[in-house]
Structures are given as structure tokens and as C-alpha cells.
N, C-alpha and C positions, 0 to 999 in steps of 0.2 A: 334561310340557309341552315342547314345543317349545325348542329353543335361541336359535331368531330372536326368537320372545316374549319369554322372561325376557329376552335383551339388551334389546328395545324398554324393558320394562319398567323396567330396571335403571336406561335411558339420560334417563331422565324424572323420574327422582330426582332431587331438590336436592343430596343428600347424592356420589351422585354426581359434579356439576359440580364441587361444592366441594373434592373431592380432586384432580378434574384442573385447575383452578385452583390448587390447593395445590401439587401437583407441577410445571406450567408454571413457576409462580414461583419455586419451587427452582431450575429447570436454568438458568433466567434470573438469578441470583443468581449461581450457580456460575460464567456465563461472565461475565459482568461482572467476578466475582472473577479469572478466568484472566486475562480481557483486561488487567486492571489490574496484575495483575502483570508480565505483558508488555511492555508499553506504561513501565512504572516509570523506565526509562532514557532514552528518546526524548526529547529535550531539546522545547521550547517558545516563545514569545517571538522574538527577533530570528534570521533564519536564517544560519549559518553561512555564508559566504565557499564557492562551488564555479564553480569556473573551470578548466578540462582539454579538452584534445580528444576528443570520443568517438574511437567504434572506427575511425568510416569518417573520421579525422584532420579532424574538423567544431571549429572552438573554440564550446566553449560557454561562458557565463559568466552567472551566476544575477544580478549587478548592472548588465550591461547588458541582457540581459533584462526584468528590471524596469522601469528608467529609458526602456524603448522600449515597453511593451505595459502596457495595462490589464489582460493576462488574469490570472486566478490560475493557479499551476503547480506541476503534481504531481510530485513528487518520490520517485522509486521504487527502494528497497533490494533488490534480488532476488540470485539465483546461476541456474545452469545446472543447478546438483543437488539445489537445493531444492524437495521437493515438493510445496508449498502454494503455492512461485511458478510450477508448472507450471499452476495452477489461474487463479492471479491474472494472471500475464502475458497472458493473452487480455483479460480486462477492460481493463488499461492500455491496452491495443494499439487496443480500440474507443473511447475513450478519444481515444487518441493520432491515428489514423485521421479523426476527426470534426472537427479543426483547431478546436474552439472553446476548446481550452486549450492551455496549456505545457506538454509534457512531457519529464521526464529521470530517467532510469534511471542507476544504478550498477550493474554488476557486480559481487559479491562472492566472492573465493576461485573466479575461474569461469575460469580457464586466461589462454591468449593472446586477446589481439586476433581473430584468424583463428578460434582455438575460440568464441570468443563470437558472431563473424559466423557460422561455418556453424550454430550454434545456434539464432540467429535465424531465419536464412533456412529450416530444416528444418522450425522452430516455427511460418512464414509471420508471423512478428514484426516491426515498423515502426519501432519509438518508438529514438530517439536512446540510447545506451546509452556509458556512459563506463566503462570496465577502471579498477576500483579498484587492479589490480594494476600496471599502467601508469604508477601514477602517481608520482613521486619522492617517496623517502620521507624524509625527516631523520630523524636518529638520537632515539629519544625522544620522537619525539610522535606523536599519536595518530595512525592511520588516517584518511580521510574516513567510512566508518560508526563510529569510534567518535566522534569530531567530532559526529555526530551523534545519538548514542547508539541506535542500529541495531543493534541486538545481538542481536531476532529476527527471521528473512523470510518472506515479503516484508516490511517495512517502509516506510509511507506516509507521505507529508506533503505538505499540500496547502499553497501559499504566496502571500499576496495581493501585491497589486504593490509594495507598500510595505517587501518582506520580511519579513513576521509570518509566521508559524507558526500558522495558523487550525486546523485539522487534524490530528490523528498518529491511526495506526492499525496495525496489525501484523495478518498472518495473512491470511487469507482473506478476500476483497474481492467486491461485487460491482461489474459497469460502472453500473448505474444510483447504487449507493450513489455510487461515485466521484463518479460526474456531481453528482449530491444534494450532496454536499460543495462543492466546485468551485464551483459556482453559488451555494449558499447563502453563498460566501467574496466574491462581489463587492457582496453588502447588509451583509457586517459592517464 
């Protein structure tokens, strides 16, 4: 027999569906379990206090943002050497691009000032981005990614006007999921 036949044949089995069903729901298991563990640190609930001036010396500050705009605002952990933020950075950017949200980016371990601008600018990047290394540190306390418990990147959080924490996600992003979040955050 033919090879195209038996497959026809094979694909027409119940017994069939039911292992690729079996298996789908495995590898969907699996990432859930990865995502979870990921995600384990990201803190939840009220957002942390983030006030700095980005790169291009802009002040940003996450509570008068709120107190002036109804949007929800994405909150973005990335680096310059991180390669799952090379993937995600474009997403934020459409995102960012589209003016119907807030956005703001952290730098993570990603040089100067200057390396973070030609970075963007190489990358045709947009979104407001703040040098975590920039920022003064006191002796003893945490970072602003551990602050927020950011500990794998990219790292997301989407924040309704109120400063909840609707959102957290880690890893690899799409624009439309973003968008999907974002939006679904101004009926919670």
C-alpha cells in the first residue's frame, strides 16, 4: 500500500486523535508547569512605588501616571542581552506605538544610558525605557527588579489605574496577547 493511504487511514482513527490529544495536553501541562515556576517570584496586588527618569532624562512616575489617565500600563523587565527580550521587545514596541496604553520599560544589567539608546535606536525601538543601573542604590535594599520580583526576562505586568497588578507574565509575549491583557484590565 501506498504511504499517503495508510496515513489517510491511520488519521481517521479515534485511537489516533486520542494520543494526539494525549500528547497536546502533556506539553500544555509541562508549560504551565514551567510558566509557574517562573512567574513564582513576581510579586501581585498593590504595585510597587516606580519613579526615575528614563534614558532620554524624561521623569517618569507610575503614581502620577495613574492619578492622570484611566489607561492600564504595561510594565516591562527586559536587557539588551536577553534573548527572549529580543523577541518580545518588538511586541511592547506595537504596543507602545499604538498610544492606547502606558508603557514603561526597565533596563536590566544592560550598560549605560547611551548603550541602552543606541540599542534601541539599532532595534527601531520606541517605548520609554528607565536604566535600572542608573538608578541610586542604598546600601541593602533591593533593586527595582527584585522590588518587583523580576528575576526572569522579559518580565510583564500589566497595571490598572488604581495600581493592582491585573497581570504578570514572563518569557515570550505576544502583541496581540499583550493587547488581550491590557484591555481585558479596564472591565476588571
Amino acid at each position: 500500500m501506498d504511504n499517503k493511504i495508510l496515513l489517510r487511514q491511520r488519521i481517521r482513527t479515534g485511537s489516533f486523535w486520542v494520543k494526539q490529544l494525549r500528547d497536546i495536553s502533556l506539553i500544555l501541562v509541562i508549560l504551565f508547569v514551567i510558566t509557574s515556576y517562573l512567574q513564582r517570584d513576581m510579586i501581585n496586588g498593590q504595585a510597587p512605588n516606580l519613579s526615575a527618569l528614563t534614558v532620554s532624562q524624561q521623569p517618569f512616575d507610575l503614581t502620577t501616571l495613574a492619578s492622570t489617565s484611566t489607561k492600564p500600563t504595561l510594565v516591562y523587565f527586559w536587557g539588551t542581552w536577553c534573548s527572549a527580550c529580543k523577541i518580545t521587545s518588538p511586541m511592547v514596541n506595537s504596543v507602545a506605538s499604538s498610544n492606547d496604553y502606558q508603557v514603561i520599560s526597565i533596563a536590566v544589567a544592560s550598560g549605560s544610558d547611551d548603550d541602552i539608546t543606541q540599542y534601541m535606536q539599532l532595534n527601531q525601538l520606541s517605548f520609554e525605557v528607565i536604566n535600572e543601573a542608573q538608578l541610586p542604590q542604598a546600601i541593602n535594599l533591593p533593586s527595582l527588579s527584585q522590588q518587583w520580583g523580576a528575576n526572569v526576562f522579559p518580565s510583564i505586568y500589566i497595571i490598572d489605574e488604581n495600581q493592582h497588578i491585573r497581570f504578570v507574565t514572563s518569557g515570550v509575549t505576544t502583541a496581540w496577547g499583550l493587547k488581550l491583557r491590557l484591555w481585558l484590565t479596564t472591565f476588571l
